[in-house]
N, C-alpha and C positions, 0 to 999 in steps of 0.2 A: 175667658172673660175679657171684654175689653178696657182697658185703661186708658186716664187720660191724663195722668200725671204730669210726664213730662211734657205734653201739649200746657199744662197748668205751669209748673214751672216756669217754661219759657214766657207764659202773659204775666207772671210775676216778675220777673226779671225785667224786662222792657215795659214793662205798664205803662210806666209817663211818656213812652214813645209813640203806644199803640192809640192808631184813633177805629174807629169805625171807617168802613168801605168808602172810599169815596166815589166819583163819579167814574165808570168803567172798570171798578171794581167789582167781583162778581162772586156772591157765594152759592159754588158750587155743591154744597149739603154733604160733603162726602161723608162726613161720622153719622152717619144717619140711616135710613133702613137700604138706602143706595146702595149701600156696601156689598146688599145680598141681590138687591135688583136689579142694578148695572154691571154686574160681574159676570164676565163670561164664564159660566161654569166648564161647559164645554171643553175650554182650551185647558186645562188640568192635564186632559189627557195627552198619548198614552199614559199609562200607569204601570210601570215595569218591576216585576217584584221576582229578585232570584234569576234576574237578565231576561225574562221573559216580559212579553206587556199580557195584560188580565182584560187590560179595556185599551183601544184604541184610537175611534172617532177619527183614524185618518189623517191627525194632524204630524206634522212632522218631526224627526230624531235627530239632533247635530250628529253628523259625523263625530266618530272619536267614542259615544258615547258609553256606558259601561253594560258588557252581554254576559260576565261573568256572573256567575251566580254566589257563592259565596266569597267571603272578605276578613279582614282583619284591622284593626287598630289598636294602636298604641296608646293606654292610657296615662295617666301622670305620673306612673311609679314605671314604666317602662316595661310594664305588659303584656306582650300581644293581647285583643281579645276577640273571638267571632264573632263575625257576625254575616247579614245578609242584604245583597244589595237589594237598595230600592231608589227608583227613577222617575223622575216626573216633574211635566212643567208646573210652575209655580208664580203667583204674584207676588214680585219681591219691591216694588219700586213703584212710587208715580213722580212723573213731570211736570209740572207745569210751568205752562209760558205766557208771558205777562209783559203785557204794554207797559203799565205805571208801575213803577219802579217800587216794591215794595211790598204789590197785594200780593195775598197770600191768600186765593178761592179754595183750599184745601181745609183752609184753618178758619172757614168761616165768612172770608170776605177781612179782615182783620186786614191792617194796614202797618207793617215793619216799618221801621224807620231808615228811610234812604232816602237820594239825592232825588229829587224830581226833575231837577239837570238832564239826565238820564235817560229819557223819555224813550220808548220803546215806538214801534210804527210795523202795520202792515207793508207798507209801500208809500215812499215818494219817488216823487218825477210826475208830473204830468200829459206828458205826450212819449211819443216812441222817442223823442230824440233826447231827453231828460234820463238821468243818472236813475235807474231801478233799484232799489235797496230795501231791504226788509231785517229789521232789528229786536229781537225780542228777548226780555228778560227769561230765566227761566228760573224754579227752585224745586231740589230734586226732594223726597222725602222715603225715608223708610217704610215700608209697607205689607211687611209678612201676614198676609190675611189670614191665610190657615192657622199660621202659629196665632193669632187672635183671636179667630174664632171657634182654637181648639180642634181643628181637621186635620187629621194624618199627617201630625204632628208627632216627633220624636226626639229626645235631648238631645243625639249626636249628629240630628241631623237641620242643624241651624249653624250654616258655614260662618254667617258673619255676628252672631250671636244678637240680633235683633228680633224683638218681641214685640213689639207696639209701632206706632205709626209715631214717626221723629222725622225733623229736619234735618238733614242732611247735608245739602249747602247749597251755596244761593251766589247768582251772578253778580250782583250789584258790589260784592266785594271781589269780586277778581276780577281785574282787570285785564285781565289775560281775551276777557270774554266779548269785552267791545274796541280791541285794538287790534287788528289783524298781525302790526310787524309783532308786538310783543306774543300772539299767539304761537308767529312761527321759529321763535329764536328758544321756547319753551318745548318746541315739539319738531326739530329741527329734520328728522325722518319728510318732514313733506316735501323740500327737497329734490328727494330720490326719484319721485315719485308727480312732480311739478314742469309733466312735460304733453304733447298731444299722445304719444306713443300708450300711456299709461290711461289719459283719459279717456282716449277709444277703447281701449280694455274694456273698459268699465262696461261694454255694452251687452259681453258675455253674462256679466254678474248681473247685469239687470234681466236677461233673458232668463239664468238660473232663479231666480228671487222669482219667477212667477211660476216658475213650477213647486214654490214652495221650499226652493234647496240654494240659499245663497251661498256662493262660491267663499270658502273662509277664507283664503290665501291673499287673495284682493282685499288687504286690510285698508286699501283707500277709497276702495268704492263703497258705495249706499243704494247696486242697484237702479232703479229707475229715478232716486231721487238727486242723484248728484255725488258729486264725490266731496271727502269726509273732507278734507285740510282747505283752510288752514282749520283750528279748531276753537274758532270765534262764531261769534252772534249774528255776524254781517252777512248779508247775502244780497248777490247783490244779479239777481234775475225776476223774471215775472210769472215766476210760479205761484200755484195757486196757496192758500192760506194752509189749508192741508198736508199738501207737497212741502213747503217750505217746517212748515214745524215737524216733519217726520224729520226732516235731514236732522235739523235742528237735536232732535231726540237723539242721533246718534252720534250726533260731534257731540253731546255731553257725556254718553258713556263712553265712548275713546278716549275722553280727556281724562275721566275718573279712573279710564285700567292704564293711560299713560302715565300716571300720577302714582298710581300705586292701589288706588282710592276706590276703585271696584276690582275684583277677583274675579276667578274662572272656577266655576264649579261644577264644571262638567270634564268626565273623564278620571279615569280608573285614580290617576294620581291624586285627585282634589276628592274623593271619597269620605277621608277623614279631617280635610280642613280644606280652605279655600285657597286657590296658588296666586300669587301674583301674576301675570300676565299683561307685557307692556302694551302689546297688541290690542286692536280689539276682535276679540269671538263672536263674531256677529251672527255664526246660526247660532249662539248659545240665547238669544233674545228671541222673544217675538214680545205681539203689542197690540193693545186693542184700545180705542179710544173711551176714554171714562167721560169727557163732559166737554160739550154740552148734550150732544146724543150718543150717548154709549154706544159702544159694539158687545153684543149679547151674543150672539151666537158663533161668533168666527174670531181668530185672533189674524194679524197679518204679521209676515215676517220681515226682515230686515230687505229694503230695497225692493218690495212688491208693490206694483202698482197702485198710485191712487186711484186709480180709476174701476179697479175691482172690488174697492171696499168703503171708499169716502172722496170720493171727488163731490157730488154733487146732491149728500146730504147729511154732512155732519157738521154743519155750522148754522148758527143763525145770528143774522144780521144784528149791527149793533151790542146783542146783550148774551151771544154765545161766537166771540173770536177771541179767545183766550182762550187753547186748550190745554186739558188735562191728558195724559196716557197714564195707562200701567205698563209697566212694565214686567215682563214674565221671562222666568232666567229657568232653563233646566238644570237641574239638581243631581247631581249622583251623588247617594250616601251608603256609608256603609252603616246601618241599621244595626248597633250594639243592643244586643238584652240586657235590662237591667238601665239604661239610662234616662236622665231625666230631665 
């Protein structure tokens, strides 16, 4: 069943904050029959049950992932108890990225209360010789669809124990997000890694990203979209609106597993809970764009080209350049009987 409590809550809480949508605010419908028609079903699969997959569709398997067939956990009285693996991508997460400091097209068009100071932007500079930069808010939100809409759904297999759709957390208060030094003194690894040698690397992982298998070890690349640090808002090229919020999508999950703040849940160890992992597991994602023109049939992965799945029709002028993603994290659990 779906609930909306704590979406309730929170317009209780900040009521005398909240105004309605203002101008480039945009309600994206997402609690609405969207949920079933914009959703890539497809990308679910494989479905691995007992280390084996049952259904396929061709889509891809992180390295690492779990082949063993049966399992074990530990419960609260120290236990062991059997069980049976089961494997499969999932929508765990949306994004979204936002010019005006505030909206929330997730939650309706609804307007948070933050600095309009702030101001987000596609791109300024006006000619080739002008400073390119592109800045956008984002706020990431809980999203366990299955567990919502009750699909192959299991007690112990919910890593970070989220049920409903919740805010998560939101740029406008970190400042880590629109200040590039303070990003890097926060996530001081880029560094290491802040040289040519490392970002011609990056052109392997962008080749492997298009066969579907980005390269995990290259935790600084994105692939064909750019490389991940610092792990700020600014960007400052003239890539396309697309291009630029895919990178965007994954400096926010690097910054949430540098944090502590997203988990790794894929791999025999993360079975019966979710492991911290400072890094980020970038085949453990893929992503399919929710709004303003969904991707329905295909998910993309980490660092694959725009140009194979939304370069030149997933925006629309004016009243759809604010997007939304989901976010899809593969799962390994150990499948206890008896849990709820």
């Amino acid at each position: 069943m779906i609930t909306f409590s704590r979406i309730c809550l929170l317009a209780v809480l900040i009521l005398p904050a909240i105004s309605r949508a203002e101008v480039g605010c945009q309600d994206a419908q997402i609690l609405s029959a969207k949920m079933i028609t914009d959703t890539c079903w497809d990308c679910i699969f494989p479905i691995m049950l007992a280390g084996k997959a049952i259904v396929t569709k061709g889509n891809p398997v992180p390295s690492g992932a779990v082949t063993t067939p049966l399992c074990s956990c530990v419960d609260d009285l120290g236990v062991p108890r059997p069980g049976v693996t089961n494997s499969m991508w999932e929508p765990s997460f949306l994004i979204e990225f936002q010019r005006v400091p505030g909206c929330s097209s997730v939650l309706g068009g609804i307007m948070l209360p933050a600095n309009r100071l702030q101001q987000g932007n596609h791109r300024i500079g006006s000619d080739s010789r002008a400073i390119q930069k592109t800045f956008m808010h984002y706020h990431m939100y809980s999203y366990p669809l299955l567990a919502i809409l009750n699909m192959f759904t299991n007690g112990s297999c919910q890593p970070d124990g989220y049920m409903d759709l919740d805010l998560m957390y939101i740029s406008e208060l970190d400042p880590t997000w629109n200040t590039d030094e303070l990003a890097f003194f926060t996530n001081p690894e880029a560094a290491a890694v802040a040289n040519p040698v490392a970002a011609a690397a990056c052109a392997a992982d962008a080749a492997a990203a298009a066969t579907g298998h980005p390269i995990k070890s290259m935790f600084w690349c994105a692939g064909s979209w750019g490389t991940i640090y610092p792990l700020s808002g600014n960007q400052y090229a003239t890539s396309s609106l697309v291009k630029n919020t895919s990178l965007l999508k994954v400096k926010v999950l690097a910054g949430l597993h540098r944090r502590g703040l997203a988990r790794r849940t894929a791999g025999a160890d993360a079975m019966c809970e979710a492991k911290i992992d400072l890094t980020f597991p970038k085949d453990m994602y893929k992503y399919t764009l929710t709004y303003p023109l969904p991707e329905t049939s295909k998910g993309h992965v980490t660092g694959e080209t725009t140009f194979k799945w939304g370069e030149l029709n997933r925006t629309i002028p004016a009243v759809g350049e604010d997007l939304i993603y989901t976010v899809w994290r593969w799962r390994d659990c150990c499948a206890v009987k008896g849990a709820n």
